[in-house]
C-alpha positions in Angstrom: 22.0 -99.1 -11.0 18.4 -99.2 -12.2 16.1 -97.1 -11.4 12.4 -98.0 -11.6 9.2 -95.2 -11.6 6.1 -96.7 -11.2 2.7 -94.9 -12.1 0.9 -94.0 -9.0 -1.1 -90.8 -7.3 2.5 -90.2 -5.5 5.0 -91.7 -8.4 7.5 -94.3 -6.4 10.9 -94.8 -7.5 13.0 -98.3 -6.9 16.6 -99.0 -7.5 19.1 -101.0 -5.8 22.8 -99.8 -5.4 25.5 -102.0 -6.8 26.3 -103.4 -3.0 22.9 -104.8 -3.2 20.7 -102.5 -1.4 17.1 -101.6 -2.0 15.6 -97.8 -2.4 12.4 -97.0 -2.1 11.3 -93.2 -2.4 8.3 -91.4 -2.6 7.7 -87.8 -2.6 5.3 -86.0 -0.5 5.4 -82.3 -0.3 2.4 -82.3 2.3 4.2 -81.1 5.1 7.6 -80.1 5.5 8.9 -83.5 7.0 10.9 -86.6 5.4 11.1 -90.2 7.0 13.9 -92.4 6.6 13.6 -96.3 7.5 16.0 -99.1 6.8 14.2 -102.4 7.2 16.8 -105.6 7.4 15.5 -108.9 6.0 16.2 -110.9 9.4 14.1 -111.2 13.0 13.1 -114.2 14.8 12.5 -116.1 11.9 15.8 -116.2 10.7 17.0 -117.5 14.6 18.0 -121.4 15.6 17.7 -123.0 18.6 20.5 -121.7 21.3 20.3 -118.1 19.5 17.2 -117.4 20.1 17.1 -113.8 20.9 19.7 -112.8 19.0 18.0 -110.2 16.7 15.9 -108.1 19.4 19.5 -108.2 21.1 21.8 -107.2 18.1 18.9 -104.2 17.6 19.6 -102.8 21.1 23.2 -103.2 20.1 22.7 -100.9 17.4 21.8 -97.7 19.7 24.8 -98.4 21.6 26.9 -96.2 19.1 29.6 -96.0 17.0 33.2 -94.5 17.2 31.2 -91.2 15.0 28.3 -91.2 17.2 29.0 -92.5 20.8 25.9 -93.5 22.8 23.6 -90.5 23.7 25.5 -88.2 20.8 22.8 -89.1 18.1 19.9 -88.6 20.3 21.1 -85.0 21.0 21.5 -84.6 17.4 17.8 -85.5 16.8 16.6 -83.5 19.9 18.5 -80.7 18.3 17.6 -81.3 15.1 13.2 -81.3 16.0 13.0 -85.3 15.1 11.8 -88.8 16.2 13.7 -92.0 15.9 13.2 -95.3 16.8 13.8 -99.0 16.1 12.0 -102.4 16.6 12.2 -106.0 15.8 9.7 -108.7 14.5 9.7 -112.0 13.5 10.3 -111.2 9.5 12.2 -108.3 9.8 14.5 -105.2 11.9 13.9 -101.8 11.2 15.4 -98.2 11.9 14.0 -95.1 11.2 14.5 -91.4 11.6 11.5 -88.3 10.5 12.7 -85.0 10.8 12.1 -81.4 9.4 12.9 -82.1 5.5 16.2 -80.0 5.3 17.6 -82.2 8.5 16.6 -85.4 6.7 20.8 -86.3 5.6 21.4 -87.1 9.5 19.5 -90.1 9.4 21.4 -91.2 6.0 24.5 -90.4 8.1 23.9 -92.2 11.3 22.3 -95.5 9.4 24.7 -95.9 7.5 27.6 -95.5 10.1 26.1 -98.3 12.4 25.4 -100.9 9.5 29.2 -101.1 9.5 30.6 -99.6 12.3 28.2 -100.5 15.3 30.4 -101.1 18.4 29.6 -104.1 20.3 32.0 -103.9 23.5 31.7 -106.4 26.0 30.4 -104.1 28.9 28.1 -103.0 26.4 27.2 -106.5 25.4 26.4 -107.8 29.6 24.4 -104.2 30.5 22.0 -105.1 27.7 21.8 -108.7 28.4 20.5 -107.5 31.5 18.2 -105.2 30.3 16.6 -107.7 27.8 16.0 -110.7 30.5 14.4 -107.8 32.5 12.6 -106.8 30.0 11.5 -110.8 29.1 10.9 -111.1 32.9 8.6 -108.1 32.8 6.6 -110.0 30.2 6.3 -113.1 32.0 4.2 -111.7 35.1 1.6 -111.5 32.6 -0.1 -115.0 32.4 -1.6 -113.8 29.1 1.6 -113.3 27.4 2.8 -116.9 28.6 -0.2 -118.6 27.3 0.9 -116.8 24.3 4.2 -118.1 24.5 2.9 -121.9 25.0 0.1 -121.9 22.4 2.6 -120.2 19.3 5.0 -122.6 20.7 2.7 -126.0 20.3 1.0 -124.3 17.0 4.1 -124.2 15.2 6.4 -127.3 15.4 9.3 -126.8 13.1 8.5 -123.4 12.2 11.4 -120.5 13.2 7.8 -118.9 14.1 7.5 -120.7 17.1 10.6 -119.0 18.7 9.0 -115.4 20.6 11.2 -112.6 19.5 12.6 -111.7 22.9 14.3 -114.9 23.0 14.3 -118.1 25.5 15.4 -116.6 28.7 18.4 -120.1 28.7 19.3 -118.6 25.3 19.8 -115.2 26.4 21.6 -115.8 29.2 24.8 -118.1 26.9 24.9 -115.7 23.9 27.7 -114.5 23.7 29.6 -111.4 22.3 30.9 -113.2 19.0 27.8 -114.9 18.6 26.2 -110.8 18.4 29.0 -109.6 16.4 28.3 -112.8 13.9 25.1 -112.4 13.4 25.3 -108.3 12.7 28.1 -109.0 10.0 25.8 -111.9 8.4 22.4 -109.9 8.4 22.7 -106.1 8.9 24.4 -105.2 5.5 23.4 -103.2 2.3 23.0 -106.2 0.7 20.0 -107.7 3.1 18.8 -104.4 3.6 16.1 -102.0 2.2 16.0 -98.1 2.4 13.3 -96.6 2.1 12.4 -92.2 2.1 9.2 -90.7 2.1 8.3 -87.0 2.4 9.2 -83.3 1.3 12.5 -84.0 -1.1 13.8 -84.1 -4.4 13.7 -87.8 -5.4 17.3 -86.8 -7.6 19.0 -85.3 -4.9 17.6 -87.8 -2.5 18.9 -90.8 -4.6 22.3 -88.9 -5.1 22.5 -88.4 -1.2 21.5 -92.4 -0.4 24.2 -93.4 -3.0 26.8 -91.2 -1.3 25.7 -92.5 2.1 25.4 -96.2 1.1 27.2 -97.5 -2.0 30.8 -97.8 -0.5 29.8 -99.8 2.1 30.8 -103.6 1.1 28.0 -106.1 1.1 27.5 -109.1 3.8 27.8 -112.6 3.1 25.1 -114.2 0.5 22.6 -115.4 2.3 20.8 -118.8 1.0 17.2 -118.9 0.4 15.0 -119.6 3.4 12.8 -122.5 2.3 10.9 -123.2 5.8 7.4 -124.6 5.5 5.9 -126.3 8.6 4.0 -129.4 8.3 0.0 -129.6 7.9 -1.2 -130.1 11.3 -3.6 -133.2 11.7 -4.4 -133.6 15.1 -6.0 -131.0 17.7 -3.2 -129.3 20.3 -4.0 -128.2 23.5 -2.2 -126.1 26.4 -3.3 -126.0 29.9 -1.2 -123.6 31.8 -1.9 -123.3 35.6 -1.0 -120.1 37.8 -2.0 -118.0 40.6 -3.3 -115.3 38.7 -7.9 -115.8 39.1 -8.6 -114.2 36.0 -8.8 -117.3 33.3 -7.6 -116.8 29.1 -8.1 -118.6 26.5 -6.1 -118.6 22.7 -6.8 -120.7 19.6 -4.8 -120.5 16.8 -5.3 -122.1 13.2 -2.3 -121.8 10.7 -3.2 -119.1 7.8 -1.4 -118.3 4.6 1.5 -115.6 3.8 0.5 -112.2 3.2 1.2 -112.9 -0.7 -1.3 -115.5 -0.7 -4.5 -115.1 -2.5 -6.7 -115.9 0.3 -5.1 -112.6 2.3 -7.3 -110.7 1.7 -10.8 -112.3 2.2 -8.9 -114.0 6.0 -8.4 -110.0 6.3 -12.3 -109.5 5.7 -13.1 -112.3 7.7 -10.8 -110.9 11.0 -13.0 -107.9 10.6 -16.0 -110.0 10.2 -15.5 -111.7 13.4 -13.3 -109.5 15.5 -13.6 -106.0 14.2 -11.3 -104.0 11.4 -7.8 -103.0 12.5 -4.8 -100.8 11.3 -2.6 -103.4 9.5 0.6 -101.7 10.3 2.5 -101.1 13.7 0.6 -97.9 13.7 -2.9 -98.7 13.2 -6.0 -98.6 15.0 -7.2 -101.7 16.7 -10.8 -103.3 16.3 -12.8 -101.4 18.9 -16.3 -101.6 17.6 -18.7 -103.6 19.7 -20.8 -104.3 16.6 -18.2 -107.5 15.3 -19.8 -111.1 15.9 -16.9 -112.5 18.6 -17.7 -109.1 20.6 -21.9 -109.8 20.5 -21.8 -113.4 21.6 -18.8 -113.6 24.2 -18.7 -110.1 25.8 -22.5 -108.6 24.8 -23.6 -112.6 26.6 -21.2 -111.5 29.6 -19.1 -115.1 28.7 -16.0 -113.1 28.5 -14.9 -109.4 29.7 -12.7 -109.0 26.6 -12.8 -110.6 23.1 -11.7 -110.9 19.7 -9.2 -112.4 16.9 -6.1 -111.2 14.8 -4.6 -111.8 11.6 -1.0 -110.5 10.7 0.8 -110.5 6.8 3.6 -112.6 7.1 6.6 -113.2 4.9 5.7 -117.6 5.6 2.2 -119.1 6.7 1.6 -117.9 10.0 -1.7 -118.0 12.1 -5.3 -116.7 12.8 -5.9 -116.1 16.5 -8.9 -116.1 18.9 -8.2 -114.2 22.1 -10.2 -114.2 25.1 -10.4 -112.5 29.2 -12.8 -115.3 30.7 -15.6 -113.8 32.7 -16.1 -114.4 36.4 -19.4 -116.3 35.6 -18.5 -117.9 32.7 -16.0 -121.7 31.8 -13.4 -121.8 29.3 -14.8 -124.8 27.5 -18.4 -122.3 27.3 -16.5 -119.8 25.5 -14.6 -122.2 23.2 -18.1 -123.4 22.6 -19.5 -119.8 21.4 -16.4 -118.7 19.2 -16.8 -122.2 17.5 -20.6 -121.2 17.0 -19.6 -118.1 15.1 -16.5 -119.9 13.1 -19.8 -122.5 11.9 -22.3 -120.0 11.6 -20.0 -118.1 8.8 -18.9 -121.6 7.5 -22.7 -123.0 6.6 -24.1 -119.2 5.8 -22.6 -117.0 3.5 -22.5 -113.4 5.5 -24.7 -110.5 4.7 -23.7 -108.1 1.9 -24.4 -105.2 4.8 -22.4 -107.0 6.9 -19.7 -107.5 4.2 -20.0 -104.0 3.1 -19.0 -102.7 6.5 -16.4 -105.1 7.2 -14.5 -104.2 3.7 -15.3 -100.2 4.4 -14.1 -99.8 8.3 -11.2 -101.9 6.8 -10.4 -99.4 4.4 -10.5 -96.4 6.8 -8.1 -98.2 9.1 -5.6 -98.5 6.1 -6.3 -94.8 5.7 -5.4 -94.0 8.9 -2.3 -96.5 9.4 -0.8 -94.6 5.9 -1.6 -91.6 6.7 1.6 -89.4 7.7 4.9 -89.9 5.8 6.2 -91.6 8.9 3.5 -94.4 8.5 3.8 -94.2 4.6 7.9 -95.1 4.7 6.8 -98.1 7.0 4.5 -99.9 4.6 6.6 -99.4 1.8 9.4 -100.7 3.4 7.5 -103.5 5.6 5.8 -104.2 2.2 8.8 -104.8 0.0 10.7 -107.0 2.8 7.0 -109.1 3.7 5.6 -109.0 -0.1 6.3 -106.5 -2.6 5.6 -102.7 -3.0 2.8 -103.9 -5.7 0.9 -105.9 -3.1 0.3 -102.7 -0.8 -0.3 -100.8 -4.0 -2.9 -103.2 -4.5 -4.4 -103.5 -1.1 -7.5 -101.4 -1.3 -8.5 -102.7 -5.0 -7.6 -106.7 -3.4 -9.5 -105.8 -0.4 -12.5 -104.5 -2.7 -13.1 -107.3 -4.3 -13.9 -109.8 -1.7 -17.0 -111.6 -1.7 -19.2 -113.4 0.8 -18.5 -116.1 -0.7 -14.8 -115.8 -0.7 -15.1 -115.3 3.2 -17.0 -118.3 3.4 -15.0 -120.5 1.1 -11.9 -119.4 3.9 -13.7 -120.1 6.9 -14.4 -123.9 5.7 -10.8 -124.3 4.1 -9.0 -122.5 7.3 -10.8 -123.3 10.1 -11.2 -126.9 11.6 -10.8 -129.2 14.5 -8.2 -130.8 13.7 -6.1 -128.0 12.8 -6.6 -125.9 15.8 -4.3 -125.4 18.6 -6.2 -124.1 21.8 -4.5 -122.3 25.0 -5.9 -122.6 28.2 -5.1 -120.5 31.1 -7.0 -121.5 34.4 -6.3 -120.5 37.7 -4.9 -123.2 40.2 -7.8 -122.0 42.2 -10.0 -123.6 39.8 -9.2 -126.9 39.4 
């Protein structure tokens, strides 16, 4: 076992156990508090067609229990105990974590490493939360918004594991079966596809000691092969028309972006703020709520749209920019596809404003700030870093994010953004045709 310090404000230490697990720690003696998180390298992207599903699933699995901590004992443990816990899954990756008071911090070792072996998966179990998920799908699908979604990431990406949503096809979810949950836990949720990571109010020694006594007896999974998925250069414009009863009209258009580890990351990040406002990078961030962005001033300020803007995500593969819209009353889809084309061009023939720039690189930086704030949020990029690009690259991020230039965000708009490579969602009310 190596272990690795780097040279940083809060000094990080790296090691992975002989069974093939990453550790991550940092030590923050702030507050009184420690966070532990174990992200797995698997989610949607690592799904096929007929499983679709099946992580989001074998994650609700995972709170089911295990012959140590039936269902509901662990939650009375953390009630007792003064701590949060949670878990979530996403196209590149699954994560657990715990943050307690810093002397209780050895109960999330315990628990995490008690289900990545000995999760039950009975098959009462196994139909209540098939239930629960198709509910859960069929609660997202009164939302005409989120199945324009569904159709326009669908179209975007063609052979892509992207193009799967991470709740699953509801067809999928209804034939997976118990063996096929049980597989795909063995395969993926092991020490050696995993990645622990602790931040807070501890002793790295003791801390390290405590993981390895938790973690290292547990036998690795399978080796999994490389993933080598790359989707094809798109040539030809896609479009969606989806037709409901719902009167309020959407509209999405997508254009494939690089990998977080790409060198164009950053100034696309720049760019998003440019156009649709700065935003928290992590799960919790803040969202771009200033009016002042160009997508707000010409669709929403012009009353073409009631709500307005665009996102970009890092991503373990190529994923996509996205343009969002809530078409006004008074207003067509094809005129708002018309004014967020106007601003792509406008930034494409004229380099933008160093005040502009200025501000779009600062408000990014306070949204970073504030989505790394607590040790909670700290223990997430570190280990969402690490699984999407490497602990270096969010090291990096405010120094990378510094030293874009207009002409960097120019040069991304022309090489990112064109006709023929955009994919555009419609959503228009049967009413309205």
């Amino acid at each position: 076992m190596t272990i690795t310090k780097t040279d940083r404000a809060l000094p990080l230490t790296k090691t992975t156990l002989p069974n093939g697990m990453q550790v991550i720690l940092q030590e923050s003696h702030i507050a009184p508090v420690a966070s532990f998180w174990v992200f797995y390298r698997v989610g949607s992207r690592n799904e096929r067609p007929g499983l679709t599903g099946i992580s989001h699933w074998v994650e609700h699995m995972l709170f089911k229990g295990t012959e140590r901590y039936p269902q509901g004992e662990f939650d009375k443990a953390v009630a007792r105990a003064g701590g949060s816990f949670n878990g979530m899954t996403w196209q590149d990756w699954t994560t657990y974590f715990e943050t307690f008071p810093s002397e209780r911090i050895e109960l999330a070792l315990d628990v995490e490493s008690d289900r990545m072996v000995n999760a039950v998966f009975d098959a009462e179990g196994t139909e209540s939360e098939r239930t629960v998920i198709i509910s859960e799908r069929e609660g997202h699908e009164n939302s005409y918004r989120w199945l324009l979604g569904q159709e326009v990431q669908g179209v975007a990406f063609q052979s892509h594991s992207y193009r799967y949503p991470v709740i699953g096809w509801k067809d999928d979810l209804r034939a997976i079966g118990r063996e096929d949950l049980v597989n795909h836990y063995r395969t993926f949720y092991a020490p050696n596809n995993a990645v622990a990571v602790a931040v807070g109010d501890f002793d790295t020694d003791r801390m390290l000691d405590s993981i390895h006594a938790h973690f290292s007896a547990l036998p690795p999974g399978p080796s999994l092969p490389a993933m080598r998925l790359r989707e094809p250069t798109q040539l030809a414009e896609r479009r969606v028309l989806l037709r409901g009863v719902d009167r309020t009209g959407y509209l999405q258009m997508v254009f494939h972006a690089p990998e977080a580890s790409h060198p164009d990351f950053f100034a696309l990040t720049v760019l998003d703020s440019i156009l649709g406002g700065a935003k928290g990078m992590g799960l919790f961030g803040g969202s771009g709520s200033n009016r002042s962005n160009r997508i707000y001033r010409a669709l929403v300020d012009k009353e073409l749209a009631v709500s307005a803007g665009c996102s970009f995500m890092p991503t373990i593969d190529p994923y996509i920019f996205t343009f969002r819209a809530t078409i006004s009353p008074k207003a067509t889809h094809q005129q708002v596809e018309d004014a967020i084309w106007a601003e792509i061009e406008s930034v494409q023939r004229q380099p933008v404003t160093a005040a502009e720039l200025e501000k779009a690189i600062k408000q990014t930086r306070a949204q970073f700030a504030f989505s790394s704030e607590s040790v909670t949020n700290q223990a997430y990029w570190l280990g969402f870093s690490e699984v999407t690009a490497s602990t270096d690259w969010f090291a990096g991020w405010l120094d990378n994010l510094s030293a874009v230039t207009a002409a960097d965000v120019q040069r991304v708009a022309q090489t990112y953004f064109a006709r023929n490579r955009q994919t555009v969602g419609w959503y228009m009310s049967q009413e309205r045709l």
